[in-house]
N, C-alpha and C positions, 0 to 999 in steps of 0.2 A: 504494500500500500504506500502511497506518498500522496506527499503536500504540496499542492502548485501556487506559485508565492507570484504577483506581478508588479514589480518594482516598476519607478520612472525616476530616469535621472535627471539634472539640469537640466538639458536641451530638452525634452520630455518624449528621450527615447524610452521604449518600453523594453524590459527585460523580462523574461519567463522564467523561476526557479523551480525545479524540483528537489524537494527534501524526501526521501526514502526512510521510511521506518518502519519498525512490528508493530501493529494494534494490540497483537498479545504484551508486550510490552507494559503496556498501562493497567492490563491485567494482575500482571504480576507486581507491579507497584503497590496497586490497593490492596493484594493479597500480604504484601510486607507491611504496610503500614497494617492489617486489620492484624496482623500476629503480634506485632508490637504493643499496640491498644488492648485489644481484647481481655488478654490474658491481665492486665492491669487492673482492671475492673474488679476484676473478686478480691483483689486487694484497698482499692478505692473505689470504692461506691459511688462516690460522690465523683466521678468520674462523668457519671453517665449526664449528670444537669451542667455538669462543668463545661464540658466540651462542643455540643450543642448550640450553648448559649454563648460562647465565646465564637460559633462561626455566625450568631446570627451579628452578633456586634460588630464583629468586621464584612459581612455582608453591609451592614449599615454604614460603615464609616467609609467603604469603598464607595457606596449611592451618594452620600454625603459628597465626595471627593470630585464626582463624574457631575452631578446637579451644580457644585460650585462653578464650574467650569462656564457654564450657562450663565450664572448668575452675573458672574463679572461681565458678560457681552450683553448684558442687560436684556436676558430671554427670563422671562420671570414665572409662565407656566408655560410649561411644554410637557408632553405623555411621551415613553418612548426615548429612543434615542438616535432619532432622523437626527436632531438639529447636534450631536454632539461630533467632535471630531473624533478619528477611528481608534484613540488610542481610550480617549473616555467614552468612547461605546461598547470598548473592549470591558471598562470597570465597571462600568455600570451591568451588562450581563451576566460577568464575573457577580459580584455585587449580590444581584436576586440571587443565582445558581448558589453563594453560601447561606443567604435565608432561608432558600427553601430547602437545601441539607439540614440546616441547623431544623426546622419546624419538624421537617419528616422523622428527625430522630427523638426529637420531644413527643411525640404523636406515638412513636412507638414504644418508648417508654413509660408514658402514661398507658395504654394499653396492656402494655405487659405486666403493670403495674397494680392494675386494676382487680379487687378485691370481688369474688362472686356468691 
């Protein structure tokens, strides 16, 4: 699998890159970080609201960070992220993607949680 990148330089010639990499790759990443993690938990409980809540906070402080951006070119409401350049469109997707990890893991532990 690969990543097709298209640059422009000064003159605004166009360049094509291909970057090559494994999709299994990312795989095995979240499989090292979930062996790291995991096993922590039966030791730190307090692991499970800690961590959650600490992605939702930086989901929020990256939205924070991408919304500023706007603000100084004096766009005051906007939805979305048409009007942002591609680096803070990048943070702001970034952004939600760790609130809604951070939500989805509270949700399951409240669930799992849950007395019947």
């Amino acid at each position: 699998m690969s990543v097709w990148i298209n640059r422009k330089d000064r003159n605004g010639k166009s360049y094509l890159r291909q970057i090559d990499f494994d999709p299994l790759i990312m795989i095995a990443v979240i499989g090292i970080l979930a062996a790291i993690i995991i096993p922590q938990v039966k030791f730190y409980p307090s692991l499970l609201l800690i961590l959650p809540f600490t992605c939702i906070i930086i989901g929020l402080v990256l939205l924070s960070v991408s919304k500023i951006s706007l603000y100084r070119k004096g766009i005051w409401f906007s939805f979305g992220s048409k009007l942002m350049t591609k680096g803070y469109a990048s943070l702001y997707k970034l952004g939600y993607l760790f609130i809604f990890t951070g939500m989805l893991v509270v949700l399951m532990v409240l669930a799992g949680t849950r007395v019947r």
